[in-house]
C-alpha positions in Angstrom: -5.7 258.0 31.8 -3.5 257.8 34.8 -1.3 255.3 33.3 -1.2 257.0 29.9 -0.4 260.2 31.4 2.7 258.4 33.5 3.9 256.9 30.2 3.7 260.3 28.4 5.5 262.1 31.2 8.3 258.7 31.0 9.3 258.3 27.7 11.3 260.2 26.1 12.1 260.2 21.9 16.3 259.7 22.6 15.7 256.5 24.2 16.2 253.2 23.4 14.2 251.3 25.3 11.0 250.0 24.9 8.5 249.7 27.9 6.4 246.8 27.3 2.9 246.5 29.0 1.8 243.1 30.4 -1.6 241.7 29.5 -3.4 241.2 33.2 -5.5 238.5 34.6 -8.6 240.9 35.8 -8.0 240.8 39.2 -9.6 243.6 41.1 -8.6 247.4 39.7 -5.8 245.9 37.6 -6.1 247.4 34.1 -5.2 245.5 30.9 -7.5 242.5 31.4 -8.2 242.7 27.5 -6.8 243.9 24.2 -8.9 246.5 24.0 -7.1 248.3 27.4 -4.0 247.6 26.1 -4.5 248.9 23.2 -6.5 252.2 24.6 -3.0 252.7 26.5 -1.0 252.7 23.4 -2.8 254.6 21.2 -3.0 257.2 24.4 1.0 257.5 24.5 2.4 260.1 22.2 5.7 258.3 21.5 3.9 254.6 21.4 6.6 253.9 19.0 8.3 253.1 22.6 5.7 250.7 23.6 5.3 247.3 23.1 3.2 243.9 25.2 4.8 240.9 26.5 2.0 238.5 26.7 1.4 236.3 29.7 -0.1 232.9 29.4 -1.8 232.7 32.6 -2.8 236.2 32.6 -4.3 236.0 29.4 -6.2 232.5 30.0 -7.7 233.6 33.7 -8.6 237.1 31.5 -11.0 235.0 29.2 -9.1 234.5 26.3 -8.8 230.6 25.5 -5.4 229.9 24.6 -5.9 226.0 25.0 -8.8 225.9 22.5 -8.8 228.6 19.9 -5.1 229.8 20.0 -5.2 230.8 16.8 -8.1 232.9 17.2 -6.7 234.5 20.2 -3.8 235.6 18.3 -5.8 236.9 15.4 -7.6 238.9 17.9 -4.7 240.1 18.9 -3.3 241.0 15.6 -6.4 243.0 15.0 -6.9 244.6 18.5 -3.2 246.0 19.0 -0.9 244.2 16.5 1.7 241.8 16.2 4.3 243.6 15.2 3.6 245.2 19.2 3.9 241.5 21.1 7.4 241.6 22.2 7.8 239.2 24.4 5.8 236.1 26.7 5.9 235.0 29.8 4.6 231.4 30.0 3.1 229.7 32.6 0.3 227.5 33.1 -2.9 228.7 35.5 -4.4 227.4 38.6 -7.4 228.5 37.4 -10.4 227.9 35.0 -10.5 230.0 32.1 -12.1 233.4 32.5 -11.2 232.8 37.0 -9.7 236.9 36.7 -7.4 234.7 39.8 -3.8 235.3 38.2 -2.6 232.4 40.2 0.5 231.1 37.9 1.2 226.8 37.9 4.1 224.6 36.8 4.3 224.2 32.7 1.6 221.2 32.4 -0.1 221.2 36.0 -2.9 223.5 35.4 -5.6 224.2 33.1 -4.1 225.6 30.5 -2.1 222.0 29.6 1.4 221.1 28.3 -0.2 221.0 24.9 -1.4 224.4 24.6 1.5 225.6 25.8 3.5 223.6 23.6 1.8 225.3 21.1 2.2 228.6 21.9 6.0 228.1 21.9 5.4 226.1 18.3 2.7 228.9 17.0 4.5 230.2 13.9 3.4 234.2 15.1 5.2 233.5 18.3 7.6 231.0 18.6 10.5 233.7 17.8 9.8 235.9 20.4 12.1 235.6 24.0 10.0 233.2 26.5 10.2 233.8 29.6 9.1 231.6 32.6 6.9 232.3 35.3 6.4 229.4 37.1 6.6 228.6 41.1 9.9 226.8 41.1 13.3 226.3 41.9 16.7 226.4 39.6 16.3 222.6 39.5 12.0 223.2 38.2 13.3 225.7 35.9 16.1 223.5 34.2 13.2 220.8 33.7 10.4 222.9 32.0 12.9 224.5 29.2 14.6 220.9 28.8 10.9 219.7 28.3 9.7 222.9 25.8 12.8 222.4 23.8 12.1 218.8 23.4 9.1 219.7 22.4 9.8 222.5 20.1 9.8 222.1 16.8 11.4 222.9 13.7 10.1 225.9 11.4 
């Protein structure tokens, strides 16, 4: 309520932004641990027009949802809970932790548990792969300039 009632005092009809909510790992009070709170939140907001998600990897996988083995059914889930035409944006990063850890403890593309071919497949998923990616990743310019040359060898065509 607190954070619908924030968002309705915020946004305004004239703007042009749009405030995006992140998905959230679970981690003690945090709120948007599933779809569900998320979409609670935007259905709350008045001018939820305004409002869209950017979807984080990590966040999502140490939530519970199991992006390395049923990606498609997370993003089904998805559609139905709040909709696609809401997911703005991802931030991708692999996790430290096990599915389900509610740790939010981000890794290098490839050295946790979520793997370099799930998330190879969320930048290829055909629901996703033309949204702005954004990484997350403990790195350096030098880290950085590696992972994208490695997703965009790895991206494919269509």
């Amino acid at each position: 309520k607190m954070i619908i009632d924030a968002l309705n005092e915020v946004l305004h009809a004239d703007q042009a932004t749009t405030l995006l909510l992140e998905t959230m790992a679970g981690k003690g009070s945090e709120v948007g641990r599933t779809f569900e709170e998320i979409a609670r939140i935007i259905d709350g907001v008045e001018l939820s027009d305004h409002v869209g998600v950017c979807l984080d990897t990590c966040h999502i996988w140490d939530a519970g949802y199991d992006i390395a083995g049923d990606l498609d059914g997370v993003v089904r889930e998805f559609d139905q809970v709040i909709g696609l035409d809401r997911l703005k944006a991802i931030h991708l990063n692999d996790s430290l932790n096990p599915c389900g850890a509610h740790k939010d403890r981000h890794a290098r593309i490839g050295e946790g548990h979520i793997g370099l071919d799930a998330l190879v497949r969320v930048v290829n998923h055909p629901a996703l792969r033309e949204l702005p990616f954004c990484l997350e990743t403990p790195n350096d310019l030098e880290g950085y300039k590696r992972e994208i040359g490695l997703l965009r060898s790895l991206r494919t065509e269509g």
